[in-house]
SEVEX-151570 format. One record per atom (N, C-alpha, C, O): residue number from 1; residue in three letters; x, y, z. Coordinates in steps of 0.05 Angstrom, whole numbers. Atoms other than C-alpha are relative to their C-alpha. Example, Ala and Ser with C-alpha at 12.3 -4.5 7.8 and 13.67 -1.06 7.14 Angstrom:
2
+------+------+--------+--------+--------+
| tilo | sedo |      x |      y |      z |
+------+------+--------+--------+--------+
|    1 |  ALA |     18 |    -24 |      0 |
|    1 |  ALA |    246 |    -90 |    156 |
|    1 |  ALA |     18 |     24 |      0 |
|    1 |  ALA |     39 |     24 |     13 |
|    2 |  SER |    -16 |    -24 |     -1 |
|    2 |  SER |    273 |    -21 |    143 |
|    2 |  SER |    -15 |     22 |     14 |
|    2 |  SER |     -5 |     44 |     18 |
+------+------+--------+--------+--------+
//
This chain:
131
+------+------+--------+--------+--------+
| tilo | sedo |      x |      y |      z |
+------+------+--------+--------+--------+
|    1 |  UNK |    -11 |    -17 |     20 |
|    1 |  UNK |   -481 |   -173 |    427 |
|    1 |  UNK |     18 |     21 |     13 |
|    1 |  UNK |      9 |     33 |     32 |
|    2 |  UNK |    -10 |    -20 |     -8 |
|    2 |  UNK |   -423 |   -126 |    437 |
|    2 |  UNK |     -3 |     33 |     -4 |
|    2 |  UNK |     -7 |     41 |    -27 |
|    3 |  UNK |      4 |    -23 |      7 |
|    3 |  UNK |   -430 |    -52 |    446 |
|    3 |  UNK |     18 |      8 |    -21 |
|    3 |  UNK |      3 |     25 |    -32 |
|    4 |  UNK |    -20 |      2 |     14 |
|    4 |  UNK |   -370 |    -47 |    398 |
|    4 |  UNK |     -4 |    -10 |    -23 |
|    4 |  UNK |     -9 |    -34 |    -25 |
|    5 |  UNK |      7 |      9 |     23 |
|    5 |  UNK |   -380 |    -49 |    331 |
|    5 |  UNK |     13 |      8 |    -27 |
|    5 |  UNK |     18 |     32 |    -27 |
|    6 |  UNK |    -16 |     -9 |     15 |
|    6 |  UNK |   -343 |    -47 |    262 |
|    6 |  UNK |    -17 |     10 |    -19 |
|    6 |  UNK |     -7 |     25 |    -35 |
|    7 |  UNK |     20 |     -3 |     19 |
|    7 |  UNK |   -403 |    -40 |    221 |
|    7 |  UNK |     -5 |     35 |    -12 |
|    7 |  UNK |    -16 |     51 |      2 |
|    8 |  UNK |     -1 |    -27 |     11 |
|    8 |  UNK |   -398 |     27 |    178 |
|    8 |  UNK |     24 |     26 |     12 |
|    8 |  UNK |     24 |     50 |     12 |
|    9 |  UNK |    -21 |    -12 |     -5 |
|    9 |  UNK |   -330 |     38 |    206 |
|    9 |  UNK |     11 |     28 |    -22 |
|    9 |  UNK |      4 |     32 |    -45 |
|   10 |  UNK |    -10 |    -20 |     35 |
|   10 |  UNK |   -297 |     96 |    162 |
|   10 |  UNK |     33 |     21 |     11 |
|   10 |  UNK |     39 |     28 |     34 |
|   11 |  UNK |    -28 |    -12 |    -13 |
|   11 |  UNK |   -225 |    134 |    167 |
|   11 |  UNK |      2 |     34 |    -13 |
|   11 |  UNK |    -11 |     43 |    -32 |
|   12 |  UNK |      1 |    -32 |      1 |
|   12 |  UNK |   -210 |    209 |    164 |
|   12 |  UNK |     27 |      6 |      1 |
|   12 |  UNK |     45 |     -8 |     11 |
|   13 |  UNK |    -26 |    -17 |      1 |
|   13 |  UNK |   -153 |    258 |    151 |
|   13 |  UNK |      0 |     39 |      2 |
|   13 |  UNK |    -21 |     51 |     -3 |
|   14 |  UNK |      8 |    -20 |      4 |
|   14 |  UNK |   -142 |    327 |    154 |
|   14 |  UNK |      7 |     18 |    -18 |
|   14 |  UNK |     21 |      7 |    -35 |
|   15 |  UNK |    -10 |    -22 |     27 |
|   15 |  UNK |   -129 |    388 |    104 |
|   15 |  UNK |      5 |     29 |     14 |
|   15 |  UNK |      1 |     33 |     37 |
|   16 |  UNK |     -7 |    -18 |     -4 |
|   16 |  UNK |   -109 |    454 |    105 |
|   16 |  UNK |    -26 |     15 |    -15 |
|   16 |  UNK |    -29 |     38 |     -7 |
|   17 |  UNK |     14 |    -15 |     22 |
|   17 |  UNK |   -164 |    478 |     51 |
|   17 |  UNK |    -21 |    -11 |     -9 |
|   17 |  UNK |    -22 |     -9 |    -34 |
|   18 |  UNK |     16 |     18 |      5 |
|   18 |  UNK |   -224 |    437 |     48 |
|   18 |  UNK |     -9 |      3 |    -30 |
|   18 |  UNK |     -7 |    -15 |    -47 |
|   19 |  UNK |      3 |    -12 |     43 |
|   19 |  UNK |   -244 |    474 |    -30 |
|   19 |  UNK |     19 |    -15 |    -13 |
|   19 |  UNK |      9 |    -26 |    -33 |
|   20 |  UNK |    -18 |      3 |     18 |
|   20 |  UNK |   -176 |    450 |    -56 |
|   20 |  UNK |      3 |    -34 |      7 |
|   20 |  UNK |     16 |    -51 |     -5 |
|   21 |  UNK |     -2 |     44 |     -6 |
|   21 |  UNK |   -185 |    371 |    -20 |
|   21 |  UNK |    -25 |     -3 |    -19 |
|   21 |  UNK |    -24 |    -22 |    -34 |
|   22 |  UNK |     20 |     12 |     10 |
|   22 |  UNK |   -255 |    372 |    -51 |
|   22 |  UNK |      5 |      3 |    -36 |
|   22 |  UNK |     -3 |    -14 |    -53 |
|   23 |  UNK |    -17 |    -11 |     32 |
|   23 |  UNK |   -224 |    403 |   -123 |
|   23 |  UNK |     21 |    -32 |    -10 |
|   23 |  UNK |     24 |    -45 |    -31 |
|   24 |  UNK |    -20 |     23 |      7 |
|   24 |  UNK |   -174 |    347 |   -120 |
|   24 |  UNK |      2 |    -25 |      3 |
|   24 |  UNK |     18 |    -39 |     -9 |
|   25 |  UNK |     17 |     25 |     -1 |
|   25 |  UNK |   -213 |    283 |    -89 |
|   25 |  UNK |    -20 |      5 |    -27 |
|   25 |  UNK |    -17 |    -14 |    -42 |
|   26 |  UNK |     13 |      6 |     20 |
|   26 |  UNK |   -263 |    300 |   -144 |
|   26 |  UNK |      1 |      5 |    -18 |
|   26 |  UNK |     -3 |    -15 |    -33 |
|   27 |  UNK |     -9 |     -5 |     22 |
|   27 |  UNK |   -249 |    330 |   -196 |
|   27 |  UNK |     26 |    -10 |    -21 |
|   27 |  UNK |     24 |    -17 |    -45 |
|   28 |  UNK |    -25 |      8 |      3 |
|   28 |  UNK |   -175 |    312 |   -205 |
|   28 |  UNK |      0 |    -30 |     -1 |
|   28 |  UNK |      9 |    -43 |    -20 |
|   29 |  UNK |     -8 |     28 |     -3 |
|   29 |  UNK |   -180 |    243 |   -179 |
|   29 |  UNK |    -23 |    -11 |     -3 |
|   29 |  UNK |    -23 |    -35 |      4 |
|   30 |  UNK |     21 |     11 |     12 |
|   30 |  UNK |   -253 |    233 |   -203 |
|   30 |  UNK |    -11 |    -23 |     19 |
|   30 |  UNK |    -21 |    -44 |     11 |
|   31 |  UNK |     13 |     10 |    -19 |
|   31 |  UNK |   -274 |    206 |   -133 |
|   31 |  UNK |    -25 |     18 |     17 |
|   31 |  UNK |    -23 |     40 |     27 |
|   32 |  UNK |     26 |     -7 |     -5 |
|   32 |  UNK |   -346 |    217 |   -111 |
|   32 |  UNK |      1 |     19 |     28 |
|   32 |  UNK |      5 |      8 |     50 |
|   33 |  UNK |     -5 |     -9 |    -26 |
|   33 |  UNK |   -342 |    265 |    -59 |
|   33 |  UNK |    -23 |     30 |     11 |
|   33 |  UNK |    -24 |     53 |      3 |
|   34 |  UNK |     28 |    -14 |    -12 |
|   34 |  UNK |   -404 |    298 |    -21 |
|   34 |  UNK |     12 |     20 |     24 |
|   34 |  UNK |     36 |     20 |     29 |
|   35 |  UNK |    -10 |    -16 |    -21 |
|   35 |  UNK |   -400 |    351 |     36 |
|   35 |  UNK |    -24 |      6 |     19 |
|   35 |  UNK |    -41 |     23 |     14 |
|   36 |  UNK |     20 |     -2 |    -22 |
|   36 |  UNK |   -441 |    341 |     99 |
|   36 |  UNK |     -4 |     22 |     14 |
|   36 |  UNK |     10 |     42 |     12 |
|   37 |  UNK |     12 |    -25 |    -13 |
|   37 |  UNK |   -486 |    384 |    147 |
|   37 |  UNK |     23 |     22 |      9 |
|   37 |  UNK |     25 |     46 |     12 |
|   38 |  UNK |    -27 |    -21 |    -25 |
|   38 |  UNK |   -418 |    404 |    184 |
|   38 |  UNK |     19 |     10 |    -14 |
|   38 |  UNK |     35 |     25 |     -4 |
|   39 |  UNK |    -20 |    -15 |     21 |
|   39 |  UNK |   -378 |    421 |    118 |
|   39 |  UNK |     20 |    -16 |      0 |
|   39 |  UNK |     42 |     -9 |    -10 |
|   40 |  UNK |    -33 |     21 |     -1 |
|   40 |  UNK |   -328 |    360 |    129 |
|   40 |  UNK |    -11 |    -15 |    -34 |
|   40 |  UNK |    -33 |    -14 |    -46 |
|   41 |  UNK |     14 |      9 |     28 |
|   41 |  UNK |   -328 |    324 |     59 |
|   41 |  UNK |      3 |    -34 |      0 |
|   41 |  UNK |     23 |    -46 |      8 |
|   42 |  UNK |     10 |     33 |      0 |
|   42 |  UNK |   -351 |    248 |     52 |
|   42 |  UNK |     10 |     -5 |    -24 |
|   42 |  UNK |      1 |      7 |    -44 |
|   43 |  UNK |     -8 |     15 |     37 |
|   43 |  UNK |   -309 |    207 |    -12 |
|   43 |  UNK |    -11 |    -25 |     10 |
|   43 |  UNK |     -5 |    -41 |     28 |
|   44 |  UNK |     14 |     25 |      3 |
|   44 |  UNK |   -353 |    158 |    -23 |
|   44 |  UNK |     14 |    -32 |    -17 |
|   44 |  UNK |     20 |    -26 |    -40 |
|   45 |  UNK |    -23 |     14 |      7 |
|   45 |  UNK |   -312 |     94 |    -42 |
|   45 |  UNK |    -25 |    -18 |    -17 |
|   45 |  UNK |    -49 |    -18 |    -12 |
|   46 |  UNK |     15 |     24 |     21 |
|   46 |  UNK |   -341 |     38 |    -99 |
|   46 |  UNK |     -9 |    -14 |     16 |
|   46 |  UNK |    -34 |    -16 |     16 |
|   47 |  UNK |     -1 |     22 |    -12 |
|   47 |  UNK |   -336 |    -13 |    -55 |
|   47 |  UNK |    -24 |      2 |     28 |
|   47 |  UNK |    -27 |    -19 |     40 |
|   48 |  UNK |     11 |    -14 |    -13 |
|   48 |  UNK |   -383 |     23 |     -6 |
|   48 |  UNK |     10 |     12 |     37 |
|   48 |  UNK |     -2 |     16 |     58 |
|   49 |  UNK |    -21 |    -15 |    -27 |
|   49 |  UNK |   -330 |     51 |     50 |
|   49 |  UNK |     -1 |     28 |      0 |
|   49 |  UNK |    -11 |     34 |    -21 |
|   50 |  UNK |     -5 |    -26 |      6 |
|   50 |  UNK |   -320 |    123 |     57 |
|   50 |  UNK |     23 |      8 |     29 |
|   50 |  UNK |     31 |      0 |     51 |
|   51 |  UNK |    -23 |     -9 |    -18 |
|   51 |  UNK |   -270 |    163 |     83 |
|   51 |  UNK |     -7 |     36 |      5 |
|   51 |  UNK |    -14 |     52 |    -12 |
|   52 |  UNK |     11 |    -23 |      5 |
|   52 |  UNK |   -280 |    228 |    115 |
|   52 |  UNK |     26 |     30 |      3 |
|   52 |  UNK |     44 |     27 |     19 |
|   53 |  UNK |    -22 |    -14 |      1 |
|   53 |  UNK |   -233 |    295 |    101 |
|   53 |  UNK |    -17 |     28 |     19 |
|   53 |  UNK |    -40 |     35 |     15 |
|   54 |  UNK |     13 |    -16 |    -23 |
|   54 |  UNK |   -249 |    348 |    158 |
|   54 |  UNK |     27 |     31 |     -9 |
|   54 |  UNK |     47 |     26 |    -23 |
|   55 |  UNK |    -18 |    -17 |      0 |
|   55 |  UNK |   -209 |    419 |    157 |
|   55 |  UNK |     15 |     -1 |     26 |
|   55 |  UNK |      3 |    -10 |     46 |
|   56 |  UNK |     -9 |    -13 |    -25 |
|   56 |  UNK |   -160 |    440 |    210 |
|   56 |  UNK |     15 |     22 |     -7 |
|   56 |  UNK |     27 |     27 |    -28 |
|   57 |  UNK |    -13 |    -23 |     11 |
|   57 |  UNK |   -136 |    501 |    217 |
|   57 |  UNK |     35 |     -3 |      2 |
|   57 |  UNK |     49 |     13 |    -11 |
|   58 |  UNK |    -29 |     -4 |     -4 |
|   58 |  UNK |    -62 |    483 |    239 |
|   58 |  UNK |      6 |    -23 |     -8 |
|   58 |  UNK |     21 |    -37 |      6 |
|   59 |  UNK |    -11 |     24 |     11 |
|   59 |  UNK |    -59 |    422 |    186 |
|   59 |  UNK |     31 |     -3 |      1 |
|   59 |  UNK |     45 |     14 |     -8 |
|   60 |  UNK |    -20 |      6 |      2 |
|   60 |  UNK |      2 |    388 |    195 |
|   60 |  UNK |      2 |    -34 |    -25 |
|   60 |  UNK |     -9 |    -56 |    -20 |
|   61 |  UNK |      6 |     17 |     14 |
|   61 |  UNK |     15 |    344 |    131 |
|   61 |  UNK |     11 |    -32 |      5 |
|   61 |  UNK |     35 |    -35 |      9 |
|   62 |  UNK |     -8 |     34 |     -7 |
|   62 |  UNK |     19 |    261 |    143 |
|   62 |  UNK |     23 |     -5 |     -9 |
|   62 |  UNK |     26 |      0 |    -33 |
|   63 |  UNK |    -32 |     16 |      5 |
|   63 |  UNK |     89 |    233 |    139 |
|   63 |  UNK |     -3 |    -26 |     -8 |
|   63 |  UNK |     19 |    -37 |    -15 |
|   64 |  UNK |      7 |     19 |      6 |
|   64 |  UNK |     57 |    173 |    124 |
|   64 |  UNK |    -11 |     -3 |    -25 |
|   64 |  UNK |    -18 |     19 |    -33 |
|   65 |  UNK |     29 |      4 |     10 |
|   65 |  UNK |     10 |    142 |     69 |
|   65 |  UNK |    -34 |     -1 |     13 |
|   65 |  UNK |    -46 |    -13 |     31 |
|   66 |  UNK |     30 |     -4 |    -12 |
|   66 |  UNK |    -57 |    158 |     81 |
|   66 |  UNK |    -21 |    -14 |    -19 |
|   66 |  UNK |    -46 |    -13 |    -18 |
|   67 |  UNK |     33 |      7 |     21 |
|   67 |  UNK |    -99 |    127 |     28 |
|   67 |  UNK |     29 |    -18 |    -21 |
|   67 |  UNK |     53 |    -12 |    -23 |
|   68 |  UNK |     -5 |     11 |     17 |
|   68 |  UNK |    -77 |     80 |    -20 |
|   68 |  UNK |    -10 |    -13 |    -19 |
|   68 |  UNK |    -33 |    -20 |    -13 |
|   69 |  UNK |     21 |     -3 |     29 |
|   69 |  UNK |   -103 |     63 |    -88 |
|   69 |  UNK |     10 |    -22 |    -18 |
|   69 |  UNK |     25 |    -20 |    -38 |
|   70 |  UNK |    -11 |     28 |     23 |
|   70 |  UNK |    -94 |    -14 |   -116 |
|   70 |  UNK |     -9 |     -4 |    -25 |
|   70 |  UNK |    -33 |     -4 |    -29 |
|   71 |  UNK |      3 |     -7 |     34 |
|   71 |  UNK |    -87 |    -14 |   -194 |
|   71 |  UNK |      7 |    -26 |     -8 |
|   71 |  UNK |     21 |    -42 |      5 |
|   72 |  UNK |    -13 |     30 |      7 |
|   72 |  UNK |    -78 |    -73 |   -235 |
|   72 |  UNK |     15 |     12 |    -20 |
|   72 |  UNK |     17 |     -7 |    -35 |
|   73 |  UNK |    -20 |     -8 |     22 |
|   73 |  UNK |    -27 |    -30 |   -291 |
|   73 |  UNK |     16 |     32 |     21 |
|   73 |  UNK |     11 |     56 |     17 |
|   74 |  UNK |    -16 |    -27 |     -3 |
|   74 |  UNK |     21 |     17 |   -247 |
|   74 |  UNK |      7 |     21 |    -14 |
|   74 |  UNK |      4 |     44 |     -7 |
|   75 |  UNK |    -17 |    -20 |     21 |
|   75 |  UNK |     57 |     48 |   -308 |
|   75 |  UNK |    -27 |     17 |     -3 |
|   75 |  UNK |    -26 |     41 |      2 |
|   76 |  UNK |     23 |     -9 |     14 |
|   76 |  UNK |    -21 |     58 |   -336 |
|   76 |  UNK |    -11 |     23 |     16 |
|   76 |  UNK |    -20 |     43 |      6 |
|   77 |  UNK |     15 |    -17 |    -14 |
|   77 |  UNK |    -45 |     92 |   -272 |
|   77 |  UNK |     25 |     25 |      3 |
|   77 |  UNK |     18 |     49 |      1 |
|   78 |  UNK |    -22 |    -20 |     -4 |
|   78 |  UNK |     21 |    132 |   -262 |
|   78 |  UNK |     -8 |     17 |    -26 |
|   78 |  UNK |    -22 |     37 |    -22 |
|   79 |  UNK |     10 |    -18 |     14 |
|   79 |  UNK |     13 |    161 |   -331 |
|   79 |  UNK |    -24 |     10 |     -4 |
|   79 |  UNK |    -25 |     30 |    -19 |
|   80 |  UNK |     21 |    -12 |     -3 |
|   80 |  UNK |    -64 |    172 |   -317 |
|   80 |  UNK |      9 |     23 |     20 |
|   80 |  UNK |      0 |     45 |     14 |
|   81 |  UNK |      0 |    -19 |    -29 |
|   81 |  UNK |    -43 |    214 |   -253 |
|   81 |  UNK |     15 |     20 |     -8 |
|   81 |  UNK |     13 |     41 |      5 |
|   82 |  UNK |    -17 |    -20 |     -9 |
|   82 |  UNK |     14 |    250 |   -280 |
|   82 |  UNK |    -12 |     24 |    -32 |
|   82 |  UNK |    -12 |     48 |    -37 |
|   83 |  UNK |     25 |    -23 |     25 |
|   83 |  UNK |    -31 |    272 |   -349 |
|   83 |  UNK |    -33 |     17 |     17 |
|   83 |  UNK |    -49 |     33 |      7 |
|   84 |  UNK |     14 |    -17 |     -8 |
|   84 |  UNK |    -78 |    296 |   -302 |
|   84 |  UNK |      9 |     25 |     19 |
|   84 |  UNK |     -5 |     41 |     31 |
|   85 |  UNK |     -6 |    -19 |    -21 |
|   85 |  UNK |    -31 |    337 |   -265 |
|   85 |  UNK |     14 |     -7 |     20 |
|   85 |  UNK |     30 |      8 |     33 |
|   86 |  UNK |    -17 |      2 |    -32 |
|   86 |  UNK |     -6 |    299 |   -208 |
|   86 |  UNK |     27 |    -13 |     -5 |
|   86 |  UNK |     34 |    -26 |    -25 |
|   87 |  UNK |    -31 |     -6 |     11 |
|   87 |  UNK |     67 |    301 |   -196 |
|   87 |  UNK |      1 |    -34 |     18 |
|   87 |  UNK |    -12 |    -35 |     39 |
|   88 |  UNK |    -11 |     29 |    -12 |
|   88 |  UNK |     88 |    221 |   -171 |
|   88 |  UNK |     20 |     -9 |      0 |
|   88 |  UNK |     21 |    -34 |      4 |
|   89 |  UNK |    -31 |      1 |    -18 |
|   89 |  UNK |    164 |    227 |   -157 |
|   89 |  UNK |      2 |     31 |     13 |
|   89 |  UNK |      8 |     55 |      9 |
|   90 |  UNK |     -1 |    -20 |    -25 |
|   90 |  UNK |    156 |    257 |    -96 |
|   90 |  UNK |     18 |      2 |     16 |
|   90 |  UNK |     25 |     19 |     32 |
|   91 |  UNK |    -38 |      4 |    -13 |
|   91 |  UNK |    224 |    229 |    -73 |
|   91 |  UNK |     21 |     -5 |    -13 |
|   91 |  UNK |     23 |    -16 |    -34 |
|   92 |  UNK |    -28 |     -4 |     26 |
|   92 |  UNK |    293 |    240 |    -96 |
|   92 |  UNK |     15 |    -39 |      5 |
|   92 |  UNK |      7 |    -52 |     25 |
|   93 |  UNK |    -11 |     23 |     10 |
|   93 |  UNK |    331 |    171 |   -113 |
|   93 |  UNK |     11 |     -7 |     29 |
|   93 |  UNK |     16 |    -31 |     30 |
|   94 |  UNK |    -16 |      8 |    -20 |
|   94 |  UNK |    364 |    171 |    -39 |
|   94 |  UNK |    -13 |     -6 |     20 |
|   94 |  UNK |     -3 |    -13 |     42 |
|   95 |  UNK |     19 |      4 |    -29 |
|   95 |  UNK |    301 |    165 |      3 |
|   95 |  UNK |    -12 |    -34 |     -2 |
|   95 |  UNK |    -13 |    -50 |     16 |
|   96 |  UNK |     20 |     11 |      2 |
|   96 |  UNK |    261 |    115 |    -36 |
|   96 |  UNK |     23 |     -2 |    -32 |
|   96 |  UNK |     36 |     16 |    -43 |
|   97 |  UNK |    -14 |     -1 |     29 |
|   97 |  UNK |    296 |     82 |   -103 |
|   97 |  UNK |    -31 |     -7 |    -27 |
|   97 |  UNK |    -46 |    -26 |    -32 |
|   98 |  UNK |     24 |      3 |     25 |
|   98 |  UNK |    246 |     99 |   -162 |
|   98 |  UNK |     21 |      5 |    -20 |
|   98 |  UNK |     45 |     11 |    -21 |
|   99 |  UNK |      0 |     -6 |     29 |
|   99 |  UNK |    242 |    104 |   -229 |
|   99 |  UNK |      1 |     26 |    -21 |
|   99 |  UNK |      0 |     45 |     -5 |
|  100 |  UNK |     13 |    -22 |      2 |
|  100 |  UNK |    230 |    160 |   -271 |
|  100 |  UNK |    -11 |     15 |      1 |
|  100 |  UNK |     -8 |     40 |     -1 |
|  101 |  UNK |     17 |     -5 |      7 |
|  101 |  UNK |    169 |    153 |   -269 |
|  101 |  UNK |    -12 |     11 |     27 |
|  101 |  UNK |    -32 |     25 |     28 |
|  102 |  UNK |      4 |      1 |    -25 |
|  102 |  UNK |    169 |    154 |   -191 |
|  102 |  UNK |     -7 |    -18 |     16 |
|  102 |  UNK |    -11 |    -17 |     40 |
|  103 |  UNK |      5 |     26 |    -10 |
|  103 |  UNK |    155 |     85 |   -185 |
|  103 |  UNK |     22 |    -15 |     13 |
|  103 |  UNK |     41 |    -21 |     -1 |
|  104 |  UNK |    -18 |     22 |     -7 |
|  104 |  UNK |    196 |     39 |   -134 |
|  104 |  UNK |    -12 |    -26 |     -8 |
|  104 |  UNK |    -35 |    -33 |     -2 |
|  105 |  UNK |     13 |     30 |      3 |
|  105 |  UNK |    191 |    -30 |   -162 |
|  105 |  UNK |      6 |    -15 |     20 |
|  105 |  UNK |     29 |    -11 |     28 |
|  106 |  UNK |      9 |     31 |    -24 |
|  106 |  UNK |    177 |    -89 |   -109 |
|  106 |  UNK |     15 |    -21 |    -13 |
|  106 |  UNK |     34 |    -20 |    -29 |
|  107 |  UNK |    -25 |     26 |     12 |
|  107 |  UNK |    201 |   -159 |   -121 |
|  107 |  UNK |     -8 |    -12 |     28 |
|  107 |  UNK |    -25 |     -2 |     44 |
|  108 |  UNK |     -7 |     25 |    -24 |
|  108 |  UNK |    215 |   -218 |    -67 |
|  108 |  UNK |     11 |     16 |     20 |
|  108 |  UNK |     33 |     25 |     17 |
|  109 |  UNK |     -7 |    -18 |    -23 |
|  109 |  UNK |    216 |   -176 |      5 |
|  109 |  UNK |      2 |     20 |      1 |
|  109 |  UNK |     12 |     32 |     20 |
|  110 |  UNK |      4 |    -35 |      9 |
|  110 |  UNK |    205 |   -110 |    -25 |
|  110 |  UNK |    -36 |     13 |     10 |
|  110 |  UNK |    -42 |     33 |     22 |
|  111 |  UNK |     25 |    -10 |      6 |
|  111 |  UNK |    128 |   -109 |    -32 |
|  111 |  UNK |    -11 |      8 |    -29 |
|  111 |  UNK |      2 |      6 |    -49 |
|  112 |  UNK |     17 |    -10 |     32 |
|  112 |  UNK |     82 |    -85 |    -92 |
|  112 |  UNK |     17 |     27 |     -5 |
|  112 |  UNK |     24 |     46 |      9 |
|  113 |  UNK |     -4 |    -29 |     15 |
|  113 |  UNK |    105 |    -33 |   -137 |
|  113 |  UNK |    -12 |     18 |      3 |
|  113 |  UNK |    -35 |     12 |     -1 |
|  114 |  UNK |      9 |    -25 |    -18 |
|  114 |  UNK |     86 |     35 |   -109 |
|  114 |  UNK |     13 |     25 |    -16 |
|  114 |  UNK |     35 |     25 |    -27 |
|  115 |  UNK |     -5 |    -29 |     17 |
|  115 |  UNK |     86 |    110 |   -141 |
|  115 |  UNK |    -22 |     18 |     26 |
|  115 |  UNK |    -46 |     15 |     31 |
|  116 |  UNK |     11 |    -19 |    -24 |
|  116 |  UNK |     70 |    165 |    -80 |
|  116 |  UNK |     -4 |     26 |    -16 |
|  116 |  UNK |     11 |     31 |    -35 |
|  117 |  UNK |      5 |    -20 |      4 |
|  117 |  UNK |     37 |    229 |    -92 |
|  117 |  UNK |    -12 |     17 |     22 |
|  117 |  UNK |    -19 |      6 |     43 |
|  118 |  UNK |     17 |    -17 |    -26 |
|  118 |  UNK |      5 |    284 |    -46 |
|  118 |  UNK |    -17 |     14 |    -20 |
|  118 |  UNK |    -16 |     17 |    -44 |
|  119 |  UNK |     25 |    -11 |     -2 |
|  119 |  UNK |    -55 |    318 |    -38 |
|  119 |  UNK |      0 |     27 |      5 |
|  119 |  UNK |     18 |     32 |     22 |
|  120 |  UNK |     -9 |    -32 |      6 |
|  120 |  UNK |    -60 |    400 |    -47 |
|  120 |  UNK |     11 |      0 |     41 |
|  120 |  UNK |     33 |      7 |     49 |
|  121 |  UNK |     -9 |     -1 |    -32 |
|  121 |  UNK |    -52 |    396 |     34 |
|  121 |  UNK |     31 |    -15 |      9 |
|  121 |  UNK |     48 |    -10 |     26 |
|  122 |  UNK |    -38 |     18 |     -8 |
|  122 |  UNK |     14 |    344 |     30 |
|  122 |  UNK |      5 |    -10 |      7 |
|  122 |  UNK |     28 |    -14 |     14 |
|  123 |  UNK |      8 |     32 |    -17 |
|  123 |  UNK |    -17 |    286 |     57 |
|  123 |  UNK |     19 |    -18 |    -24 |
|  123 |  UNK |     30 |     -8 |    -43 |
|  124 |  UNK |    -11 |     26 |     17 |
|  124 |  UNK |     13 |    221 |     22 |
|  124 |  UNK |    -14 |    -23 |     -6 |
|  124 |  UNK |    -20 |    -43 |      8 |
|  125 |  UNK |     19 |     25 |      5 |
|  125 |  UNK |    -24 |    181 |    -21 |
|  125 |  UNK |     21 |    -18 |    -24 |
|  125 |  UNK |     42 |    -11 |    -34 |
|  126 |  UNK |    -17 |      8 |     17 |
|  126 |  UNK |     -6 |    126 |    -65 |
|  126 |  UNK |    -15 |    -23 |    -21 |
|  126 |  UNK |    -38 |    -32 |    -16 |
|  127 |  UNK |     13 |     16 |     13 |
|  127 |  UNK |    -20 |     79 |   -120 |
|  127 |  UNK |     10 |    -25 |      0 |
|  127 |  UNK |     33 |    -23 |      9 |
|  128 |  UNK |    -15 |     21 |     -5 |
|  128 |  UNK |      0 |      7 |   -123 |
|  128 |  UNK |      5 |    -27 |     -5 |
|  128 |  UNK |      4 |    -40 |     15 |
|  129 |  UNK |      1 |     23 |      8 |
|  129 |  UNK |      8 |    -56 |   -157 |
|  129 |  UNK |    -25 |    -22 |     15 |
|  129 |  UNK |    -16 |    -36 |     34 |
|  130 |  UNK |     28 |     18 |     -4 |
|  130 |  UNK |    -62 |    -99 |   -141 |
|  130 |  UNK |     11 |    -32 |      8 |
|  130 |  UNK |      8 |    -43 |     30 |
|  131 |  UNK |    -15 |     18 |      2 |
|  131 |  UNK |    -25 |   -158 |   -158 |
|  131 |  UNK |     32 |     -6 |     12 |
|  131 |  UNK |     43 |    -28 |      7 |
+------+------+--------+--------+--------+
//
């Protein structure tokens, strides 16, 4: 057996404000989210993954996606996200070609339809065609 193991693997990010990640993983985005002995906060995933959000003090926000969130109705989840508040054209028409709504549609060598939003810290998350 190898010392090396994937078993209860889990991925992490950081914040500027741990109150306003746990305000906005749970409340906002209605993901289960606990806060261990050490104050880092545990989102407990359905599927049984978790991911863990830690503070730093000199957060620098991801340039990347950090989390992504497969939906089977884009439009449906976009207007869930943006009636709850979150803003999902996060890029102007010359970075990234969306929609209105903030959605770039996919197609043949594009990828799935995708709508980016951030996180009170300014990480980049996103939602995304399942199918």
């Amino acid at each position: 057996m190898s010392a090396f193991q994937t078993t209860h693997a889990f991925s992490g990010f950081s914040v500027d404000d741990i109150d306003a990640a746990r305000s906005f993983y749970g409340d906002v985005l209605g993901l289960r989210v606990e806060t261990n002995e050490m104050g880092f906060l545990d989102i407990r995933l359905d599927d049984g993954g978790s991911i863990l959000v830690y503070a730093k003090p000199h957060h620098t926000p991801a340039s990347f996606t950090i989390l992504n969130f497969p939906v089977d109705d884009i439009d449906a989840a976009v207007d869930d996200l943006n009636g709850r508040g979150v803003e999902t054209k996060i890029y102007d028409d010359s970075e990234f070609d969306t929609d209105p709504k903030g959605i770039m549609r996919g197609g043949p060598g594009r990828g799935p339809d995708i709508a980016w939003f951030r996180d009170p810290a300014g990480n980049v998350l996103a939602v995304m065609s399942a199918a």
